[in-house]
C-alpha positions as CSV (number, residue, x, y, z in Angstrom):
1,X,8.7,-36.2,65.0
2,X,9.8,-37.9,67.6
3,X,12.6,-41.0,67.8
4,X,13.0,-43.1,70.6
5,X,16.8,-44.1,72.3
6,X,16.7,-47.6,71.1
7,X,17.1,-45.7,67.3
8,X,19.4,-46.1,64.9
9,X,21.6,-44.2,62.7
10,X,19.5,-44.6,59.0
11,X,21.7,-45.4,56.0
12,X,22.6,-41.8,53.7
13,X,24.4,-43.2,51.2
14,X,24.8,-46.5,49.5
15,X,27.2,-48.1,46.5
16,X,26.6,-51.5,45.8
17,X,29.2,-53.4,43.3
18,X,29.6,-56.9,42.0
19,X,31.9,-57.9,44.8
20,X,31.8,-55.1,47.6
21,X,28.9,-52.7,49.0
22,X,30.0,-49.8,51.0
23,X,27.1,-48.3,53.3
24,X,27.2,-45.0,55.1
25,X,25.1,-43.8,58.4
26,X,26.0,-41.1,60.5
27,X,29.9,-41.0,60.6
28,X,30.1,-45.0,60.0
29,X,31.2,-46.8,57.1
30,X,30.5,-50.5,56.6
31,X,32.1,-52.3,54.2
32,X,29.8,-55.5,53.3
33,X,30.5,-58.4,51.0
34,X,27.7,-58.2,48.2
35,X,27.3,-61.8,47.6
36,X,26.7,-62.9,51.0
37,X,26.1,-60.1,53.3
38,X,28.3,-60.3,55.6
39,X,29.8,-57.7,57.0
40,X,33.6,-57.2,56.2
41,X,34.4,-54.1,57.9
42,X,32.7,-51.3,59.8
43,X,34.0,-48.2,61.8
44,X,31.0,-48.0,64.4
45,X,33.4,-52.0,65.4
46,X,36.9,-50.6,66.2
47,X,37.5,-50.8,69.2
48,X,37.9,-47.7,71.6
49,X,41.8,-47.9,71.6
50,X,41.5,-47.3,68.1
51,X,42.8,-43.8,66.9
52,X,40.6,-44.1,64.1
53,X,37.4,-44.3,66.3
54,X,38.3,-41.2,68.0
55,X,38.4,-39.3,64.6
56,X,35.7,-40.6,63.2
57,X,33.1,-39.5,66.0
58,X,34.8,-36.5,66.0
59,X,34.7,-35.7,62.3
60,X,30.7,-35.7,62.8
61,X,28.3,-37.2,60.4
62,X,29.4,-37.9,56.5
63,X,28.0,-35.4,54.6
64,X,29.0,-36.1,51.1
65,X,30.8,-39.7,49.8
66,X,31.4,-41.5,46.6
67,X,33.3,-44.9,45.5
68,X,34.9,-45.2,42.2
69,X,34.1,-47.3,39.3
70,X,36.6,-49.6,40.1
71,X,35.3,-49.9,44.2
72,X,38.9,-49.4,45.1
73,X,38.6,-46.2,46.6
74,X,35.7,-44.2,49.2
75,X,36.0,-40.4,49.4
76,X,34.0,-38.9,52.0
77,X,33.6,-35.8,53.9
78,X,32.3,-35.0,57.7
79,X,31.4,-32.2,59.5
80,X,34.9,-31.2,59.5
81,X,35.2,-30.2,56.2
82,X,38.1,-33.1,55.6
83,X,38.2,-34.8,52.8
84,X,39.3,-38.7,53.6
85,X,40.4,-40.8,51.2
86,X,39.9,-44.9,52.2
87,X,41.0,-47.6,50.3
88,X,38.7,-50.5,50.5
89,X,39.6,-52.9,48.4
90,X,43.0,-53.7,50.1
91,X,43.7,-57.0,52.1
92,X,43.6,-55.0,55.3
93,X,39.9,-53.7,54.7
94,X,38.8,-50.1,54.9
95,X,42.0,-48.7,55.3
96,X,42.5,-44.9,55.6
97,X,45.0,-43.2,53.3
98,X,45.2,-39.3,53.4
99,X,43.2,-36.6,55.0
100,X,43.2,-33.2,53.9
101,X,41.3,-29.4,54.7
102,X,38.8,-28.0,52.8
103,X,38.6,-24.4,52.6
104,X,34.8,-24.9,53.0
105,X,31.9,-27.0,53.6
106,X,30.9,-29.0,50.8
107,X,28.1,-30.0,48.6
108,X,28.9,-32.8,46.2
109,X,32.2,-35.1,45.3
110,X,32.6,-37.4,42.6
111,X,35.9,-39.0,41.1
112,X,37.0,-39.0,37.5
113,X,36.8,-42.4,35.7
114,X,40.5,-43.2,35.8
115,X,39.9,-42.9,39.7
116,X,42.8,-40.6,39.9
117,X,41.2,-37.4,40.7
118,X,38.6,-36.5,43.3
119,X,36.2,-33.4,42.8
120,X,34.6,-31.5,45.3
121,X,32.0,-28.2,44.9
122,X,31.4,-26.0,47.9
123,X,29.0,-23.5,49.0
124,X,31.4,-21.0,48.0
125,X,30.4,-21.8,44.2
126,X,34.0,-23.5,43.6
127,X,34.6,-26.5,42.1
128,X,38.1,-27.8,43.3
129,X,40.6,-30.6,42.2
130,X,42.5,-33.1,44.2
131,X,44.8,-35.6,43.5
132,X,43.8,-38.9,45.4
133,X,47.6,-39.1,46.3
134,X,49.7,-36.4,47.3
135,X,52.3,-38.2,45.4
136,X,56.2,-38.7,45.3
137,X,58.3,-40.9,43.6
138,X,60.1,-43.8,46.3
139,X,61.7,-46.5,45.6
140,X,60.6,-49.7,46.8
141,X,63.0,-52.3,49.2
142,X,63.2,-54.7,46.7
143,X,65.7,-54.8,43.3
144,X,64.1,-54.9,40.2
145,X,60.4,-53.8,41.7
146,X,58.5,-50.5,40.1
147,X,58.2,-47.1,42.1
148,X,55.2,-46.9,43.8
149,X,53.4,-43.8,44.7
150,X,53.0,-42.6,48.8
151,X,51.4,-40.0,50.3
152,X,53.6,-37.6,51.9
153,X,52.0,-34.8,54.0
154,X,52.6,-31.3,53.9
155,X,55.8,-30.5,56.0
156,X,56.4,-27.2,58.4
157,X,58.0,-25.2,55.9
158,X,55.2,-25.4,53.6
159,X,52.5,-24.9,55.4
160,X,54.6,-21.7,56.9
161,X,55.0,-20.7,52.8
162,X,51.2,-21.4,52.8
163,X,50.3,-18.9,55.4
164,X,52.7,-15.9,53.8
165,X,51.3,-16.8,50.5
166,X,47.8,-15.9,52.1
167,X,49.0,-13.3,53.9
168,X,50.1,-11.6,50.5
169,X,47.0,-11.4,48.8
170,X,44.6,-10.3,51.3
171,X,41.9,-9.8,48.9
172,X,42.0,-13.6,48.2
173,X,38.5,-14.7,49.1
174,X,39.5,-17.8,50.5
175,X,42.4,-20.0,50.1
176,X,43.0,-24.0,50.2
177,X,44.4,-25.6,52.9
178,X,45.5,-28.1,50.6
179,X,46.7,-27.4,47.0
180,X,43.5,-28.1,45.4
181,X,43.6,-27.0,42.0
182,X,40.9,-24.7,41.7
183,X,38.3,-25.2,37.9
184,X,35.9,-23.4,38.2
185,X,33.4,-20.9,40.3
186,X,29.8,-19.3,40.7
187,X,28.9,-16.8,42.6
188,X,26.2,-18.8,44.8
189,X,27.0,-21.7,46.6
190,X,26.8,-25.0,43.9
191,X,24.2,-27.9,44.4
192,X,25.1,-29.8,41.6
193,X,28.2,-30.9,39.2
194,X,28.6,-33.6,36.9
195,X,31.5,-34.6,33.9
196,X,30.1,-35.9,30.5
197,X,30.8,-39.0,29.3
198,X,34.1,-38.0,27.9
199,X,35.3,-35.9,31.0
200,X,35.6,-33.0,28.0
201,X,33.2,-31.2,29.9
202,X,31.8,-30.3,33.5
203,X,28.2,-29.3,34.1
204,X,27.1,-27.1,37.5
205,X,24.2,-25.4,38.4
206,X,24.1,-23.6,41.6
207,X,21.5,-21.6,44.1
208,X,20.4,-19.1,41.6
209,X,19.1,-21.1,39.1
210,X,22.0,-21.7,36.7
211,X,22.9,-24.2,34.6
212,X,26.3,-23.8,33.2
213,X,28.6,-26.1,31.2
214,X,32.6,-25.4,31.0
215,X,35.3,-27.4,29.8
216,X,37.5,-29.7,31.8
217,X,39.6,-29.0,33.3
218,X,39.7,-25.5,31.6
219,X,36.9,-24.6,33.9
220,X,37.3,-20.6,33.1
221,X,36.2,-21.8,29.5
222,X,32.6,-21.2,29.3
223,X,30.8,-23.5,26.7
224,X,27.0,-22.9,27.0
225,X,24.3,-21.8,29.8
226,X,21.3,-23.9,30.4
227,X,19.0,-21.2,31.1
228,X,15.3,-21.1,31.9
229,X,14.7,-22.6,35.5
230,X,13.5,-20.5,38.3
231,X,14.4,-21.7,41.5
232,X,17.2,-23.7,42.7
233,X,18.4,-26.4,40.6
234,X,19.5,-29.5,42.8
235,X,19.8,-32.1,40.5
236,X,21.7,-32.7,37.4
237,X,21.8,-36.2,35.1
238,X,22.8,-36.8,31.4
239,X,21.2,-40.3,30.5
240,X,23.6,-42.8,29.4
241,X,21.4,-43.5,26.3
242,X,21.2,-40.0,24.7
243,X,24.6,-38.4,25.7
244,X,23.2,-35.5,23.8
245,X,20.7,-34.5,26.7
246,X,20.6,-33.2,30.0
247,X,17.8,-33.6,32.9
248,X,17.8,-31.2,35.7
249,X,15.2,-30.5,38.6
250,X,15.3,-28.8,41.7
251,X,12.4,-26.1,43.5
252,X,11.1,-25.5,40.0
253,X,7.5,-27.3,39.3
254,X,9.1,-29.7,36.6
255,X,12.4,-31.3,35.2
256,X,13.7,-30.0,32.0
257,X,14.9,-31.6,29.3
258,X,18.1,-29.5,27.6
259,X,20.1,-30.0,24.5
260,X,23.4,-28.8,27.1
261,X,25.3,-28.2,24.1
262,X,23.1,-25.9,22.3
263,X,21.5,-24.6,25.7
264,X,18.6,-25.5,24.4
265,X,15.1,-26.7,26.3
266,X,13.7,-29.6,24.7
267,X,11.3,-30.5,27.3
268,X,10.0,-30.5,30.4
269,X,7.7,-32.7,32.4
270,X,5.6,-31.2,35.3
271,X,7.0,-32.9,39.1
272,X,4.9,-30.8,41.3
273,X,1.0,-31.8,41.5
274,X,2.5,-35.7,41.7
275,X,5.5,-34.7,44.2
276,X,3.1,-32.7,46.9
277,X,0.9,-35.1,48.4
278,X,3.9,-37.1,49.0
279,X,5.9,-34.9,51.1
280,X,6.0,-35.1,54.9
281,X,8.7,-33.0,55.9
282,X,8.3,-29.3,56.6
283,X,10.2,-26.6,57.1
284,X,9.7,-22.5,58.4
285,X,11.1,-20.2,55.8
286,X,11.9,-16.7,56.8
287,X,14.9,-14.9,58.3
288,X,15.2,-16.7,61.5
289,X,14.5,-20.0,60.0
290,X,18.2,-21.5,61.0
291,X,17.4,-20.5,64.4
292,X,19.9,-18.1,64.4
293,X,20.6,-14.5,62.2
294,X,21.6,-16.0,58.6
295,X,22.7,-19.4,57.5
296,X,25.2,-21.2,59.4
297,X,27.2,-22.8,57.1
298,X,28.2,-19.7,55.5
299,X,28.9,-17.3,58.6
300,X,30.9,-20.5,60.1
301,X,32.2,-19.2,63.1
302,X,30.0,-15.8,63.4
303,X,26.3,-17.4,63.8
304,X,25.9,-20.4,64.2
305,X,22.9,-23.0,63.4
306,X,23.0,-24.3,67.1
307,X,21.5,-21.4,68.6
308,X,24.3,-19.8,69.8
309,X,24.9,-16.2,70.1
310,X,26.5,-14.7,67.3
311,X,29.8,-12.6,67.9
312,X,29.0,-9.5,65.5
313,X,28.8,-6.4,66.2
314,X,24.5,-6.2,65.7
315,X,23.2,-5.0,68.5
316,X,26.3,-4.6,70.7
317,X,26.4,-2.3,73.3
318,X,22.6,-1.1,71.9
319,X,19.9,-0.3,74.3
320,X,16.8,-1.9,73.7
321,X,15.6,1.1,71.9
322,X,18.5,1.4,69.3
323,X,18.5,-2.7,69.1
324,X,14.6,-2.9,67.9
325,X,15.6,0.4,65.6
326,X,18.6,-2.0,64.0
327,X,16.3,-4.6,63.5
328,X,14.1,-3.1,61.8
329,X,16.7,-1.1,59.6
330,X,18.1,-4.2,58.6
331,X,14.8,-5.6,57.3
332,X,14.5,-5.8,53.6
333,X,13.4,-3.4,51.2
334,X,9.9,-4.3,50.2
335,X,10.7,-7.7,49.2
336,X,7.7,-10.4,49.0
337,X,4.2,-11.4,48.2
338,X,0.8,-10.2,48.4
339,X,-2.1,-13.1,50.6
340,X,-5.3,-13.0,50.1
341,X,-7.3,-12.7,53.1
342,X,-10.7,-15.0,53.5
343,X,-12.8,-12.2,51.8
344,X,-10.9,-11.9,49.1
345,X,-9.5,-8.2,49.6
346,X,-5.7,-8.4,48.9
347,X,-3.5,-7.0,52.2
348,X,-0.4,-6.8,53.0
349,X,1.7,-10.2,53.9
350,X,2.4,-11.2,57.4
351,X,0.6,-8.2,59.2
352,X,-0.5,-9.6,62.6
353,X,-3.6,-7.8,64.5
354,X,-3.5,-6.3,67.2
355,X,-4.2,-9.3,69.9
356,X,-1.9,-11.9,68.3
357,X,0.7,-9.7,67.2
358,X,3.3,-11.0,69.5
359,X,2.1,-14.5,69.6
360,X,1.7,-15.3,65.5
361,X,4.6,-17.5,64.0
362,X,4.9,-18.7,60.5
363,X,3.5,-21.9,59.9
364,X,6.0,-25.0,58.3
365,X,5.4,-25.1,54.7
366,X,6.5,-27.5,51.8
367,X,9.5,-27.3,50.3
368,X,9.9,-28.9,46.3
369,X,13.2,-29.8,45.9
370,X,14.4,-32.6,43.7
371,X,17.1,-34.7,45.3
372,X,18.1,-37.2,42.5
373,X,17.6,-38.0,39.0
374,X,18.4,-41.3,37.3
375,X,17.5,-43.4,34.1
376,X,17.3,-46.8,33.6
377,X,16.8,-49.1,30.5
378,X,14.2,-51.9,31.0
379,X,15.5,-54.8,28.9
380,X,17.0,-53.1,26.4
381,X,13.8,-50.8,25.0
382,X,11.8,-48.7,27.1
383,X,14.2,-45.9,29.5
384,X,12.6,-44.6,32.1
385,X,13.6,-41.9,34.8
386,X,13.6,-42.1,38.3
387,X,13.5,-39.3,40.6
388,X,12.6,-38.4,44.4
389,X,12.1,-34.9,46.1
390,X,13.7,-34.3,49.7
391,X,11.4,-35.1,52.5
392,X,9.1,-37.2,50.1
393,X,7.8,-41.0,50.9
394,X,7.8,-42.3,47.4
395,X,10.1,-42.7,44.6
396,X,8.5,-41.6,40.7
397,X,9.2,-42.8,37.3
398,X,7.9,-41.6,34.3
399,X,8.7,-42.5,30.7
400,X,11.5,-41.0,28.9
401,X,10.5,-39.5,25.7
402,X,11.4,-41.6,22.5
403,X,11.9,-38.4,20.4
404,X,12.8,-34.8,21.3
405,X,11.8,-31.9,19.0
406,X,13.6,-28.8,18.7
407,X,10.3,-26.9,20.1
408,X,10.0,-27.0,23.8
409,X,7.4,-29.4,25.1
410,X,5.3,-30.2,28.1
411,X,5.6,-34.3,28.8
412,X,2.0,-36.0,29.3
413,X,2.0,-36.8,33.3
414,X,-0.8,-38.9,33.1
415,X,2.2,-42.1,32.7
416,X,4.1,-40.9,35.5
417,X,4.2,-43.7,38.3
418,X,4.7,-44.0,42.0
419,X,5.4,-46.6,44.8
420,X,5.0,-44.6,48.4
421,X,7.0,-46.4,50.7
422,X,5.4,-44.6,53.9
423,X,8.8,-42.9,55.4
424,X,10.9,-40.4,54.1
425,X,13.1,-41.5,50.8
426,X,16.9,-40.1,51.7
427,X,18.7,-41.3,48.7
428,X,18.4,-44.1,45.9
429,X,20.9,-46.4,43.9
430,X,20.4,-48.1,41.1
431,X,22.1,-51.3,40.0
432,X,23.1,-53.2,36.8
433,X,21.1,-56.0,35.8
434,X,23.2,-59.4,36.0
435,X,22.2,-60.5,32.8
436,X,20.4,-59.2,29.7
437,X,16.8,-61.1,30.4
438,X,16.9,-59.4,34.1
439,X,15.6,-56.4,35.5
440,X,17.4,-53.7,37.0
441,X,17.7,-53.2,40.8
442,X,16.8,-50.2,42.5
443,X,18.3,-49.6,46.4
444,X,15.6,-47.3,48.1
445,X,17.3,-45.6,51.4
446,X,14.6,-44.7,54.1
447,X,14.8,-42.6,57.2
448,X,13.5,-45.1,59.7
449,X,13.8,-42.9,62.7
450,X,11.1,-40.4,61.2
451,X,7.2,-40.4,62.6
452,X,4.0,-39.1,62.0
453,X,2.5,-37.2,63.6
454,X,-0.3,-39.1,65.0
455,X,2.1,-42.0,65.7
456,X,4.2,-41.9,69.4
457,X,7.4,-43.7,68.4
458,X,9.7,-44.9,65.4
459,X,8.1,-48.0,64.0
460,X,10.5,-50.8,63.2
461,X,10.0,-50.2,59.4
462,X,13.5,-51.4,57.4
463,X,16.5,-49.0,56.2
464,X,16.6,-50.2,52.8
465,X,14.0,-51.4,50.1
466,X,14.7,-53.6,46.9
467,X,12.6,-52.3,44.1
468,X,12.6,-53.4,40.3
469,X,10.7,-51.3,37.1
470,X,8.6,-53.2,34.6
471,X,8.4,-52.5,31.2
472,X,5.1,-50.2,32.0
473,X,7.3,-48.3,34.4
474,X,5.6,-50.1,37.5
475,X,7.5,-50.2,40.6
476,X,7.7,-53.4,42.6
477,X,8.9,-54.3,45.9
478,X,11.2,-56.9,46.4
479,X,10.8,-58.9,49.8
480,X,13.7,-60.2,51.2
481,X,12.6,-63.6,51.2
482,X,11.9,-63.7,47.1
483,X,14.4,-65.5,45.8
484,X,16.9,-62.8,44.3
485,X,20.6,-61.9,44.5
486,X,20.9,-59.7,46.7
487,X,18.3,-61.2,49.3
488,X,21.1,-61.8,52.1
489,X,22.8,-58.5,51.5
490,X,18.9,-56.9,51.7
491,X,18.5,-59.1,55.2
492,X,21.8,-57.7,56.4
493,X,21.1,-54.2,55.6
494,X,18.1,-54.5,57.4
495,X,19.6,-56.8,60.6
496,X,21.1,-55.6,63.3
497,X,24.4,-56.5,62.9
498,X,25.2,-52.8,61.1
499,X,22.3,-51.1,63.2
500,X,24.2,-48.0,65.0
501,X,22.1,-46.7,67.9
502,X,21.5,-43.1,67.7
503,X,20.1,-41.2,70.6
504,X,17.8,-38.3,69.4
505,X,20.6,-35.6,69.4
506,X,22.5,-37.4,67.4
507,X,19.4,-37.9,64.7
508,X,18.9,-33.7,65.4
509,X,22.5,-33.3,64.4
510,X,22.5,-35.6,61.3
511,X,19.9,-33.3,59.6
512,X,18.8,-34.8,56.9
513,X,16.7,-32.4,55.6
514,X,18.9,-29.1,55.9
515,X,18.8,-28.8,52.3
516,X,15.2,-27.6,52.7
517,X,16.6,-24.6,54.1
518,X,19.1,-23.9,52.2
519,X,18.6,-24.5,49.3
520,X,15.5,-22.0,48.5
521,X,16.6,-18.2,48.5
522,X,15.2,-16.1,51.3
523,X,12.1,-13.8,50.4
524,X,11.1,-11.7,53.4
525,X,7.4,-11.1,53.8
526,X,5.9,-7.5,53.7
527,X,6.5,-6.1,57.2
528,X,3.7,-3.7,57.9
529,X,3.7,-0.4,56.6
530,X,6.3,-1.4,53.6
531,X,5.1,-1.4,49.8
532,X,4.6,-4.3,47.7
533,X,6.2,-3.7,43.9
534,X,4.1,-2.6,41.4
535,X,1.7,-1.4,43.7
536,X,1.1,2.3,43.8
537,X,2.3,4.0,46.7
538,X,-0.2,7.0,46.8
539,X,-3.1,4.3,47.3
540,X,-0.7,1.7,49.3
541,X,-0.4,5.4,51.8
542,X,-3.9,5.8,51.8
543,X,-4.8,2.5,53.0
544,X,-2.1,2.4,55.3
545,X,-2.6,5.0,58.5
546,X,0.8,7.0,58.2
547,X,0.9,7.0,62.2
548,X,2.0,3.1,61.7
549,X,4.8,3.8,59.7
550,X,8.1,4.6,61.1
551,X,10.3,7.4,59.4
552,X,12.4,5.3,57.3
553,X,9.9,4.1,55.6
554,X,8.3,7.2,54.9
555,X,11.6,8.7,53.6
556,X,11.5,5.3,51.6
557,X,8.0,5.9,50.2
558,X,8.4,9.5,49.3
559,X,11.7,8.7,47.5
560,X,9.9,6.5,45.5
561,X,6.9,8.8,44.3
562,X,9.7,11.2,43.1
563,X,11.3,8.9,41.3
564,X,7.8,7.8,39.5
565,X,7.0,11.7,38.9
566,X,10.2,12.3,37.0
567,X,9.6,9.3,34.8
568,X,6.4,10.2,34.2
569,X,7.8,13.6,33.0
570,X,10.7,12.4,31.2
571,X,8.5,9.6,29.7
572,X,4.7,9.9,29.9
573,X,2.9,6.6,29.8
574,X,5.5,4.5,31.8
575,X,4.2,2.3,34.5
576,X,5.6,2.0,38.4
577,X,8.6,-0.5,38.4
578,X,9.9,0.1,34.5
579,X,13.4,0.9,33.8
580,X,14.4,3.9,32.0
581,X,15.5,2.7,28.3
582,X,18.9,3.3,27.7
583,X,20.2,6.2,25.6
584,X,20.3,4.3,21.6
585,X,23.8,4.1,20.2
586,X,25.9,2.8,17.4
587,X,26.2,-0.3,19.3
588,X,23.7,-3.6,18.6
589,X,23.6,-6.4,20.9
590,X,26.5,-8.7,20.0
591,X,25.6,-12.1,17.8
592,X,24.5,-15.2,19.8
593,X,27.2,-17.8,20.3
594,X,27.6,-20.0,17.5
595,X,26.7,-23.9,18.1
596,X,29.8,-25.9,17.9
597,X,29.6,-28.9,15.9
598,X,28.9,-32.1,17.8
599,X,32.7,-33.1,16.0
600,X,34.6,-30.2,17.2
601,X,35.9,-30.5,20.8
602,X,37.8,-28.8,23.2
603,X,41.3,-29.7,21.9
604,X,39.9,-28.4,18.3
605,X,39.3,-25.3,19.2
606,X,42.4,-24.6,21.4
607,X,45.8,-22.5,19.8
């Protein structure tokens, strides 16, 4: 991949609404009016004077960013980890209201529907609440005229009551900067959140394959758990025509279908043999696969993903003897998966010969990982949903079931549709049809700075794509010159009067496509010499000269044929890798959770 310096920034995230469209790329944000394209407002235009522009670039590229329902207000978050409120809907433009810390980096935001309160999930696993006002009560000049509500940032003696607060509870794990009102947390950092319909509930599913559903803003109440996925679940959506179900899709080989209340699987239809021949990005996973010793974003400040030395204490003041002896200490215990070598003899993974031993690296592989799902009703019958996979070329619809049963089903694929667009898909947004008799309009985000392989430099393909659904679930282009619309806001999009040029570091450092690294869990390969599970270790030391192993893992190996002779005598017939069974007691497992009643809520159940 290679981009050349006449580049430009492509467009992450869009929001079109009836009157305004707000556009980010890089760390701009272009305000645009939707009727007539023109451009009302952009960042990458104030002038270098301009406090504002000197924050911006510094904040780095916008990683997360929603508007509200009523396009009053844009929350977004940079590379700072600051949350920025903007109001755009104001006489002045895209005004900037409040900044405020976060106590780490994040991975979604959305605002509640009375566009009061902003949400925000980290890779900490929280899920934190902030007002969109740090508000006080002020009179205003005027006789006879309402309060109004202004921000008021924290003073000295706060913050100084912040710091002894933190200093008092030094087990805290973390603590917020700014007041957020902590709901709720994992234990691995979250990918996904979203509120039902009636904000009663919040819905989150994190790194280790968990689905969970809480109430809201009760967070600590744990409703139900979604379980049955098993990899990384990215993406989350409840279709606004069956309230009652829940899609969600991430590294797994197909969406699933869930009754969220129940926690039940209804469905699921298979992603992965339609996904793969569509995905052109590619990424190295292993231990060193951020280029430096773990992942960046959570050892901020130890190791960082720029290649930087990290300031531990691994390897420090080591001879190059007692360095290569910590390294391979800290490798993990026979963790991974058996290859098959081309005559078919199973070996151990990732043992090198001889002659290429210091020159074999691991080869880029690809990565499913779902990055959005949507629905959309085609006048008023047939719902479909839309979907695309980070580091894919084309967006997918299949048709959405018309009745679920209570037994778990596998979706015929055969319907599932696709419209490759020839570049990488970075985000879509779908839009309301106008009328009844009209179609709905889908916004297709493209990374126009990627290339082939075979190709030299970054073909003048456009940012965004208009695409509509037919009633068969075909996807159309739109052309910009069809008569729709939104053809002039398509043509301005596309123009160069929003084009930021990016130089290729800047591109490297908007990433795009970190989420194929972080996102997946990391599964070391067999070094040579260690044990595969389930494998038994009397033929693994056969096979393996002991002269290659190194001490630790003989003490390793030996511990474990001890351990598998004394089950064997405690319990004859047990295989390598079973558990002991517990000692039986008075105690039975404890009844299943009891379904609540699609009338009882929340408030029902509470003293």
């Amino acid at each position: 991949m290679a981009a050349e310096s006449s580049s430009s920034y492509p467009f992450s995230r869009l929001f079109v609404g009836q009157e305004k469209t707000v556009a980010i790329s890089g760390p701009h944000i272009h305000v645009l009016d939707s009727s007539t394209g023109e451009t009302l407002q952009s960042t990458a235009q104030y002038s270098t004077e301009q406090l504002e522009r000197d924050s911006i670039l510094k904040s780095g590229p916008i990683r997360c960013a929603v508007v509200d329902e009523a396009f009053k207000y844009l929350a977004e978050i940079g590379e700072d980890k600051m949350l920025k409120l903007w109001e755009i809907s104001s006489e002045e433009g895209l005004k900037l209201l409040n900044a405020r810390e976060l106590p780490k980096k994040p991975t979604s935001i959305m605002f509640t529907k009375d566009s009061q309160t902003v949400l925000v999930s980290d890779k900490f696993g929280d899920v934190f609440r902030y007002a969109i006002l740090a508000i006080s009560i002020a009179p205003r000049a005027e006789v006879g005229e309402s309060y109004s509500l202004v921000y008021t940032p924290f003073t000295t003696s706060e913050l100084e009551e912040q710091k002894e607060a933190k200093e008092k509870d030094p087990y805290a794990s973390h603590t917020n900067p700014s007041n957020g009102a902590l709901i709720l947390g994992h234990v691995s950092p979250l990918n996904a959140m979203l509120l039902t319909d009636d904000e009663k509930y919040i819905i989150t599913s994190d790194r280790d394959e968990h689905i969970r559903v809480s109430w809201y803003p009760q967070g600590f109440n744990i409703e139900m758990y979604c379980l049955g996925h098993h990899k990384f679940v990215s993406a989350l959506h409840i279709p606004s025509a069956d309230s009652t179900t829940l899609i969600s899709g991430g590294g797994d080989p197909a969406l699933k279908l869930w009754d969220w209340m129940t926690g039940q699987e209804k469905a699921e239809l298979p992603v992965a043999e339609v996904v793969e021949p569509f995905i052109v990005i590619k990424r190295v996973l292993g231990k060193n696969r951020w280029g430096a010793e773990g992942e960046g974003d959570e050892n901020e400040g130890e190791s960082g993903g720029k290649g930087k030395k990290g300031k531990g204490k691994k390897g420090k003041g080591k001879g190059k003897g007692q360095q290569a002896q910590a390294k391979e200490e800290d490798t993990p215990e026979g963790s991974g998966a058996m290859e098959v070598d081309e005559a078919g003899t199973p070996g151990i993974a990732n043992a090198p010969s001889a002659e290429d031993a210091s020159t074999s690296q691991p080869a880029p592989q690809k990565i499913l990982a779902i990055r959005r799902i949507e629905t959309l009703t085609v006048e008023k019958a047939d719902t479909f949903i839309l979907f695309s996979a980070i580091g894919a070329t084309a967006l997918f619809s299949a048709p959405y079931p018309s009745s679920l049963s209570s037994d778990a089903q596998s979706l015929d694929t055969s319907a599932t549709r696709h419209l490759d667009f020839g570049k990488p898909i970075i985000d879509f947004y779908i839009t309301s049809p106008p009328s009844a008799s009209s179609k709905p309009l889908i916004w297709v985000l493209l990374d126009n700075s990627w290339t082939a392989d075979d190709e030299t430099s970054a073909s003048t393909s456009d940012r965004v794509r208009l695409v509509t659904v037919s009633s068969s679930g075909e996807l159309t282009v739109i052309d910009g010159e069809d008569q729709v619309p939104s053809a002039s806001l398509l043509k301005n999009l596309n123009g160069p009067a929003i084009a930021v040029p990016a130089s290729a570091k800047d591109l490297k450092t908007l990433d795009l496509y970190s989420e194929l690294l972080s996102l997946p869990k990391y599964v070391e390969k067999l070094a040579p010499g260690t044990v595969p599970q389930n494998v038994d270790v009397a033929a693994a030391d056969a096979a393996q000269p002991a002269a290659n192993l190194t001490k630790r893992k003989l003490g390793r190996m030996k511990r474990t044929t001890k351990v598998e002779e004394v089950k064997q005598k405690v319990l004859p017939g047990t295989s390598q890798g079973d558990d002991l069974p517990e000692e039986s007691g008075e105690a039975d497992e404890p009844e299943t959770k009891r379904a609540r009643s699609s009338s009882q809520t929340p408030e029902d159940s509470k003293p």
